[in-house]
N, C-alpha and C positions, 0 to 999 in steps of 0.2 A: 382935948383936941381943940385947942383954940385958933390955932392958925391953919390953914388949910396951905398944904404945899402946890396947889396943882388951880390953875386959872379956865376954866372951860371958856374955849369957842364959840361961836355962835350959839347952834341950836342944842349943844351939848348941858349934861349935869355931870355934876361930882357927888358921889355917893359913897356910903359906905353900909354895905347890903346887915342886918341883924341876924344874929346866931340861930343856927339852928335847933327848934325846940330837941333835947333829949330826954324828957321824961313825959309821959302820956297821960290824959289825966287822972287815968284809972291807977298808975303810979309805975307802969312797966317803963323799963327805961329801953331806949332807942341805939344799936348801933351806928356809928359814926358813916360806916361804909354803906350803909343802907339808906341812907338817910337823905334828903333832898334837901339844898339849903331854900328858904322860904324865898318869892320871889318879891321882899320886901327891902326898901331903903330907905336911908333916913339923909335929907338932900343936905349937902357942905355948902355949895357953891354951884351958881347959875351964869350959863352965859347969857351974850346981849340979846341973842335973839329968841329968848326961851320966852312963852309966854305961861301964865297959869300957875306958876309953881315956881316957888319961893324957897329960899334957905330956912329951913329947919321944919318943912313938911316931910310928912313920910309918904311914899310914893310906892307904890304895885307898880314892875316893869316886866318886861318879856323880852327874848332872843335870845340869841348866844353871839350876839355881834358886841355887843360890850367889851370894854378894854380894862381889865382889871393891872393894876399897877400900885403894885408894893411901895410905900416910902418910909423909912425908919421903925419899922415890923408894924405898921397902920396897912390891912387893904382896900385902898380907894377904887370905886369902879368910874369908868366915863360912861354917862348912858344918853344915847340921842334920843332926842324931847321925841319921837314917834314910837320909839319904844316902851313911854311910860302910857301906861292903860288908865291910871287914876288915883288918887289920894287919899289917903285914910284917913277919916277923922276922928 
C-alpha cells in the first residue's frame, strides 16, 4: 500500500482499521459473527489541520461516525481527529 488514494481535510485521518484477532490465546478460535473488530488503526494520511499524529502511527479511535470507503478491495476509514482517544506505542 504505497500510495494512498484518498487526501483528508482538515481535521480528518485516513486509516485503515487492523484485523480482527481470531484465535484466543488459550488457542480457541473466534467466530467471525461474534466477533468485534478491534478499535485499532494504522494512520495513511493526515490532514492540515490534524495535530499529534502522524502517518504511520497506530491510533485507538471510537464512534460510529466514521466513513469507511472501499478503494480497489483496500478498506480505508475517515476518522475525525476528536475521535481518536490515543496512540500505541
Amino acid at each position: 500500500m504505497s500510495r494512498v488514494p484518498i487526501t483528508p481535510l482538515a481535521d480528518y485521518v485516513v486509516a485503515v482499521q487492523e484485523s480482527a484477532t481470531t484465535k484466543t490465546a488459550s488457542g480457541l478460535y473466534l467466530p467471525d459473527k461474534g466477533s468485534e473488530k478491534p478499535k485499532i488503526a494504522n494512520v495513511l494520511a493526515v490532514g492540515s489541520d490534524v495535530k499529534n499524529v502522524k502517518v504511520a502511527d497506530k491510533i485507538i479511535f471510537g464512534g460510529y461516525s466514521n466513513t469507511d470507503i472501499k478503494i480497489d478491495g483496500v478498506e480505508y476509514m475517515l476518522i475525525k481527529l476528536e475521535n481518536i482517544y490515543a496512540k500505541v506505542n
